[in-house]
C-alpha positions, 0 to 999 in steps of 0.5 A: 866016226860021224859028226851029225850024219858026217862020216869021218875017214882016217886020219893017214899020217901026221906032220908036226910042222915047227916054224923057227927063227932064232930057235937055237936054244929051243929046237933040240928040247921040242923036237925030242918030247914031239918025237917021244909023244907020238912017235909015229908022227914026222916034224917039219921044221920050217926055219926062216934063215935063221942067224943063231944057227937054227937051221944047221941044228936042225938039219943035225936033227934030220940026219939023226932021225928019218922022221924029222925033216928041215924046210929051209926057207930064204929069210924071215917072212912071218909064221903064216908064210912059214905055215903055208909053206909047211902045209904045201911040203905036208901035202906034197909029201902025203900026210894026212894030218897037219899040226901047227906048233910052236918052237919055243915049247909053249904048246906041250907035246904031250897033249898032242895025242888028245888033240889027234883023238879029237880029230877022228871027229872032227875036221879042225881041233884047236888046242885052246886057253879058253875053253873049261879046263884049259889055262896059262902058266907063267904069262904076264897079265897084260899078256893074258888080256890081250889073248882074250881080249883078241878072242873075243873081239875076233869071236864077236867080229867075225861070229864065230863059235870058238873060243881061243881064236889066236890059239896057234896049236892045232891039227887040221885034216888035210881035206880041211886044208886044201878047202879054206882057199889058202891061196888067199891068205896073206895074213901073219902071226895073230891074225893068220890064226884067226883067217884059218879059224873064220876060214873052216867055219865059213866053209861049215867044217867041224871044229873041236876045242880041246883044253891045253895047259899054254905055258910061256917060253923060258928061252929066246924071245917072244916074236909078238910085237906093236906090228903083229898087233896092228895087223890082227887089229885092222884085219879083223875089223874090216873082215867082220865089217865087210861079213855084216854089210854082206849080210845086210845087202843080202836081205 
């Protein structure tokens, strides 16, 4: 398949990776509708030591079911750090497609299928909030404009073309992984997210954004908090000022 003059390859297998901490009431329910909407894929569950016994219903799940897997990591060090551990395992292990999902079933896994369609095409697919089509169920208002609000600054700061750039369902091209330099990445949460997104379309991968229907948690608690809020908010900032003095030194 091509983009422009761009030829695309297969895809090679997919690794649903699932970070969790403190997932006990969760695991089970979200590792059954990915299994059941595509069941072809593996799972990656990458849990941060967690003490409501996350891990140990996990590791039931592997022993269920050969397609499942448990990356059992020391303590809990933040999704970005939990994702590019789950990136490294996909890679080692030679999967050829790598997606980012949430434990708390948030991110449907019956819209997995459209988002591996779209990225016969493409090189990153984001499942987005923002885009036509796409919509939250559930959220508080206040949690609605702080989505947009962060996507739009970060799209404005960082000039980038996307949509939802926080957005954190998504199905990367082993390639495109192994591109973006994640050696570099430190960020967590939010911010994570939009390193990867700035990432690819500095690198001039192709990105795809598909309409997904965000649904909040019903179960456990949210890991947003004011820390993960600060970060995105300084990172962003000194990323994007940094992009434009580049660019007005390089005139």
């Amino acid at each position: 398949m091509t983009d422009g003059q761009r030829q695309y390859g297969p895809l090679g297998s997919t690794l649903v990776i699932i970070p969790t901490y403190n997932e006990a009431e969760n695991i089970k329910p979200i590792v059954s509708r990915v299994r059941s909407a595509v069941p072809e894929a593996h799972v990656l569950i990458a849990d941060d030591n967690s003490p409501d016994g996350t891990g140990e219903l996990a590791d039931e799940l592997a022993a269920a079911d050969d397609q499942v897997h448990v990356l059992h990591r020391k303590g809990k060090e933040g999704l970005g750090a939990a994702y590019l551990a789950g990136f490294r395992w996909g890679t080692d292990n030679g999967h050829g497609v790598l997606v980012e999902m949430d434990a708390d079933g948030s991110h449907q896994p019956e819209e997995l299928p459209r988002l591996l369609t779209a990225l016969k095409g493409a090189d990153l697919v984001l499942g987005s909030r923002w885009v036509p089509g796409g919509r939250v169920v559930n959220w508080p208002k206040y949690r609605e404009v702080l989505s947009r609000g962060g996507s739009t600054y970060s799209r404005v700061m960082l000039d980038v073309p996307i949509r939802d750039v926080t957005g954190g369902f998504r199905a990367f091209r082993v390639e495109t992984l192994q591109g973006l330099g994640l050696d570099e990445v430190a960020s967590q949460g939010y911010c994570f997210q939009v390193d990867l997104a700035r990432r690819a379309v500095q690198a001039g991968y192709h990105v795809v954004e598909v309409p997904i229907t965000f649904v909040d948690r019903e179960l456990g608690d949210s890991k947003m908090n004011r820390d993960i809020v600060v970060e995105a908010l300084w990172r962003i900032t000194a990323w994007g000022v940094g992009s434009k003095v580049s660019k007005i030194r390089g005139r």
